[in-house]
C-alpha positions in Angstrom: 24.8 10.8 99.6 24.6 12.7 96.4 21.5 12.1 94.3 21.3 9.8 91.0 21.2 12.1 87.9 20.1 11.2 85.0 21.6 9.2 82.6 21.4 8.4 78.6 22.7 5.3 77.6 22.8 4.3 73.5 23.0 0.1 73.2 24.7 -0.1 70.1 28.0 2.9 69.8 28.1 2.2 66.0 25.6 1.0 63.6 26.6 0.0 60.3 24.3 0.2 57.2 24.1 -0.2 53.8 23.1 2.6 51.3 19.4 2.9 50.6 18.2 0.9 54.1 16.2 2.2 56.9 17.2 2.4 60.5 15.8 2.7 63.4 18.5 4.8 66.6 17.5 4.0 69.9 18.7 5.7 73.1 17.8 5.0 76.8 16.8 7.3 80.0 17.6 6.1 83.2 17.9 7.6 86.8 15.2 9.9 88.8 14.0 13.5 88.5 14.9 15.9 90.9 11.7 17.1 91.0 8.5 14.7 89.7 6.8 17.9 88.9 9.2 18.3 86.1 9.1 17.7 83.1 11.5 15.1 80.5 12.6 16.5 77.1 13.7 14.3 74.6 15.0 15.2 71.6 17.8 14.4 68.7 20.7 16.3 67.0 23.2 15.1 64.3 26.8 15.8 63.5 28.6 15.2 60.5 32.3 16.3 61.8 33.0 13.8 64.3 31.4 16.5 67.3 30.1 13.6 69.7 27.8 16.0 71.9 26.4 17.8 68.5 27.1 21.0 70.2 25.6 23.0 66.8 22.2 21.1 67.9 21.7 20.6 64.3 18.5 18.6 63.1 18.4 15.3 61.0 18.5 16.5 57.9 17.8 19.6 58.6 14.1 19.0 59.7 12.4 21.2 62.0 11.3 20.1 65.4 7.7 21.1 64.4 7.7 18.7 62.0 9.8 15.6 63.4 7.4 15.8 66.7 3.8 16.0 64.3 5.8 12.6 63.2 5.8 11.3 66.1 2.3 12.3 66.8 0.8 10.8 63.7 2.7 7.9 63.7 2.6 4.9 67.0 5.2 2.3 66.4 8.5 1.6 64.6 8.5 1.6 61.0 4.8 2.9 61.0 4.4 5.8 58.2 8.5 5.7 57.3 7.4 6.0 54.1 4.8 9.5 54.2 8.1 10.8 56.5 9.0 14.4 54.5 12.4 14.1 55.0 12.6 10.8 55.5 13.4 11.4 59.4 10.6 10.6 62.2 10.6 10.4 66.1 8.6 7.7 67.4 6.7 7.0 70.9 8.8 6.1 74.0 8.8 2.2 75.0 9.5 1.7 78.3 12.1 5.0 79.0 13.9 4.5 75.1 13.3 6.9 72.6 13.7 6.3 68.9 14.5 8.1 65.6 14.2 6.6 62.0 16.1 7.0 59.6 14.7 5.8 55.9 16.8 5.2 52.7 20.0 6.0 53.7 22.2 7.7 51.6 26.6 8.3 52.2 25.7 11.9 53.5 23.6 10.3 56.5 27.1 8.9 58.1 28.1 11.0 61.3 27.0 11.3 65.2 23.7 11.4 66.4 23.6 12.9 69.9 20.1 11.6 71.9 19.6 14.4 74.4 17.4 14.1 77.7 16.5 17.5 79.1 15.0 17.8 82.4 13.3 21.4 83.0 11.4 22.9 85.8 8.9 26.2 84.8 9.7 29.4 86.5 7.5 32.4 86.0 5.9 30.3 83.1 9.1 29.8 81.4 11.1 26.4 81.3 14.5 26.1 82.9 17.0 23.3 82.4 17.9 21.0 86.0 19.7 18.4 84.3 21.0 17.5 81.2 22.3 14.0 79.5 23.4 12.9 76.5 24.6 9.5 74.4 25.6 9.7 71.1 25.4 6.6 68.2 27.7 6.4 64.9 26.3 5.7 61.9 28.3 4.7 59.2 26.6 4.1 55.7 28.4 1.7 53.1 27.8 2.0 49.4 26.1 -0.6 47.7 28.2 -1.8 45.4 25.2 -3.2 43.1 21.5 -2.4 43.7 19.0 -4.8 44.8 17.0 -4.8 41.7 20.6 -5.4 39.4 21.5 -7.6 41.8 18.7 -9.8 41.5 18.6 -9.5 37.7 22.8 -10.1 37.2 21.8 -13.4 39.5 19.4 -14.4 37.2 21.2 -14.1 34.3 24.1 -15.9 35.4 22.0 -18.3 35.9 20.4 -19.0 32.8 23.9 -18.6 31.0 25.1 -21.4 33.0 21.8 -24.1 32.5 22.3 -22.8 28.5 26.1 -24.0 28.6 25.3 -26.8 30.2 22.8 -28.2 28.2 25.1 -27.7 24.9 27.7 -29.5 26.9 26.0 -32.3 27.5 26.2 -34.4 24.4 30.1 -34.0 24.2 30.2 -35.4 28.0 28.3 -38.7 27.0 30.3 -38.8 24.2 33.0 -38.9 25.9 32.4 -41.5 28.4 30.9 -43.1 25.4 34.6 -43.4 24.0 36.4 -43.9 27.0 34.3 -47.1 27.6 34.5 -48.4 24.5 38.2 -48.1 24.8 38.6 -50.1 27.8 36.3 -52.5 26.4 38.6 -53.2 24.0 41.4 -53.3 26.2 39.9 -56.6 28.2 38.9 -58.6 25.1 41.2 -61.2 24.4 43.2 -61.6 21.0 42.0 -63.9 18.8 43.5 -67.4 18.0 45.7 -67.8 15.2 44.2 -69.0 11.8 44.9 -72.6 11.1 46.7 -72.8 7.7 44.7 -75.4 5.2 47.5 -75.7 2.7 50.1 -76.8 4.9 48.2 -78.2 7.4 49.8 -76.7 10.5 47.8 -75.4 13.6 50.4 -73.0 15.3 53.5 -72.5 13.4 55.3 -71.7 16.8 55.6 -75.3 18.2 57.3 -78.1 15.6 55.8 -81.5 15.6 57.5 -83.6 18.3 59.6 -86.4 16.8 59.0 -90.0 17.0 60.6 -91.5 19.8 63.5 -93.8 18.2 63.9 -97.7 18.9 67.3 -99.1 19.8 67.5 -103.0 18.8 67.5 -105.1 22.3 71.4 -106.1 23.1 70.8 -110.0 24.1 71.0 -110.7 28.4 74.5 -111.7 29.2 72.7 -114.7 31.3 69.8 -117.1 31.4 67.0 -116.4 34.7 66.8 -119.4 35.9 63.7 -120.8 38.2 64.8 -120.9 42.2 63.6 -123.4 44.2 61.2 -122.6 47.1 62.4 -122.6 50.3 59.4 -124.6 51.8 59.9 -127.4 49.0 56.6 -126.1 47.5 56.6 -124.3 43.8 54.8 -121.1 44.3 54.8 -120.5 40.1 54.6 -124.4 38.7 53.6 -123.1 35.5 55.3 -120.2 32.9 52.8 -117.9 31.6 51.5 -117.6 34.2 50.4 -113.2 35.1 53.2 -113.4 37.6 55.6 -115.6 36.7 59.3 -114.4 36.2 60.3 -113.5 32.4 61.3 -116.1 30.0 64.6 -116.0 28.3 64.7 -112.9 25.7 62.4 -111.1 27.3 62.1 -108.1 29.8 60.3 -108.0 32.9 59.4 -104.4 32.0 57.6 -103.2 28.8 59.9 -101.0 26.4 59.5 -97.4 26.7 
């Protein structure tokens, strides 16, 4: 059964931030004292040469540990008084066993390691002694901006107007162009007009002639004589020539000429 010893955890491993930003490093202590009448250090180092347990135990930014802990002691929360910070660099009160550094307007040579360190000491002869020590370490890595916020905002802005300006002079050409375009298939759908009718020669459409008369062939005579037939029943159906259906006379044609 060997005892739990503490442990320093970091949630995030790398932190990624662009120049100019704050940020806030969080580490976490977990596991029990050895002693309860000990007491917990806490405390952070930075690296800028890849060292991952900041073995220099170099401050942030060179600030001195007098003046990050009056930070912490003036300030109670995250964010709280970033901007009276010195240097820029503040711890801040523990929340529920995590301990926090900020960071304000980060600049390219804030990129490295920072090593949270949790010390726990026991006093002998009324001077502290290290029983257990932990460590977690967070990478920061600060991008260059590659416009500022403020020429950001303005370059947006201009663009902006440049492009309602354009537009606006553009306009009129556009609706003169459909104006055209319409017009032209207006045209195309309208029908051609008839052909004039010529007065002096009195002709309507010179494309079609006049059809000819038809021509009249004189009537050869019948080679024979229709002669009346008796009814079969004795009885004279048509007594009487002339009559609307009697049979044709001599000379003439049961049908009219064409």
């Amino acid at each position: 059964g060997r005892a739990a010893a503490l442990l320093v955890t970091a949630p995030y491993a790398l932190c990624v931030c662009p120049e100019g930003q704050n940020v806030t490093l969080t580490c976490r202590v977990s596991g029990p004292l050895a002693d309860h009448h000990d007491l917990l250090y806490k405390t952070w180092y930075f690296s800028g040469d890849g060292d991952r347990s900041c073995s220099e135990k170099r401050h942030i930014r060179n600030a001195s540990e007098r003046e990050l802990r009056h930070e912490a002691a003036v300030h109670h929360g995250p964010g709280a008084g970033s901007s009276a910070a010195p240097h820029g660099v503040a711890f801040l009160p523990d929340r529920h066993g995590a301990f926090h550094v900020l960071v304000t307007n980060l600049t390219l040579g804030d990129s490295g390691n920072y090593c949270c360190y949790a010390v726990e000491a026991h006093r002998e002869h009324g001077k502290p002694h290290a029983r257990q020590v932990a460590h977690g370490v967070v990478e920061l890595q600060i991008r260059q901006a590659l416009l500022p916020p403020c020429l950001a905002d303005t370059t947006a802005a201009a663009l902006a107007t440049v492009a309602c300006i354009v537009g606006i002079l553009c306009l009129p050409l556009i609706l003169l162009l459909i104006y055209k375009q319409r017009q032209a298939v207006t045209n195309r759908r309208t029908p051609a007009p008839p052909l004039a009718r010529s007065s002096a020669q009195g002709i309507e459409n010179p494309v079609f002639e006049a059809v000819p008369a038809a021509e009249t062939w004189p009537r050869a005579p019948l080679p024979y004589a229709p002669a009346r037939q008796p009814s079969e029943s004795g009885r004279r159906l048509l007594s009487e020539p002339g009559t609307p259906l009697s049979p044709p006379g001599p000379g003439d044609c049961f049908f009219p000429t064409l």
